[in-house]
N, C-alpha and C positions, 0 to 999 in steps of 0.2 A: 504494500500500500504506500509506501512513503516512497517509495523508488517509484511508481507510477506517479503519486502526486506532485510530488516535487522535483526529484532529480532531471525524470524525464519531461513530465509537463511543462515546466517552469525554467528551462535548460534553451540553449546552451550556455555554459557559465563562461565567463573572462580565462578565471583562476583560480587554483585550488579558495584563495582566499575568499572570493565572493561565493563560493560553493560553501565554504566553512559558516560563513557569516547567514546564506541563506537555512542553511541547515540548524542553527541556532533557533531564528526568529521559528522557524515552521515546527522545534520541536515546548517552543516557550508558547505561540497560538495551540496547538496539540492540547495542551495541560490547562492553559488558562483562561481561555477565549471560547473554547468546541464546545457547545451547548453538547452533552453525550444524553441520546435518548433513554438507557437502560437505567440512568441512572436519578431520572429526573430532570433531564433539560437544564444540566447545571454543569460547568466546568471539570473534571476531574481534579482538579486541584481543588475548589472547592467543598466539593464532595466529601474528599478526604480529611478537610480542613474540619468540616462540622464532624465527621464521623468522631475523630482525636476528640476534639471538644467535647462533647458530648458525656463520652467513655470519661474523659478527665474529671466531672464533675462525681465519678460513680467514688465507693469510699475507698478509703487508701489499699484494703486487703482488695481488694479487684485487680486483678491482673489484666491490660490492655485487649490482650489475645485470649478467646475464653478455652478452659480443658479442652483437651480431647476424651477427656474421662467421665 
C-alpha cells in the first residue's frame, strides 16, 4: 500500500532526499491526519492516545495490558 500510494503515485522523486522527506510527511498524515474507519473515524494516533488515557485513570494494581489468565 504505501509503495502504491506514495512511492509510485506520487514519484518521480529529485533524490534520495526528497524521497526521505516525502516519506516522512506520508508516514506523520498515516498516524495523524487518516480518519481510520475501524476504529471510529479518528486518527490512529489518537485512538491510541485516549485508549493510554483512559486505562491510566484505572487504579495503580491494573496493569496496562490485561492477563492472558
Amino acid at each position: 500500500m504505501f509503495k502504491a500510494e506514495l512511492v509510485r503515485n506520487r514519484g518521480p522523486w529529485r533524490n534520495l532526499d526528497h524521497l526521505e522527506i516525502a516519506v516522512a510527511e506520508y508516514v506523520d498524515w498515516f498516524n495523524h491526519r487518516r480518519s481510520h474507519g475501524e476504529i471510529g473515524l479518528v486518527p490512529p494516533a489518537e485512538f491510541e492516545e485516549n485508549f493510554y488515557g483512559q486505562r491510566a485513570g484505572s487504579t495503580e494494581g491494573e496493569a496496562l495490558v490485561p492477563s492472558l489468565q
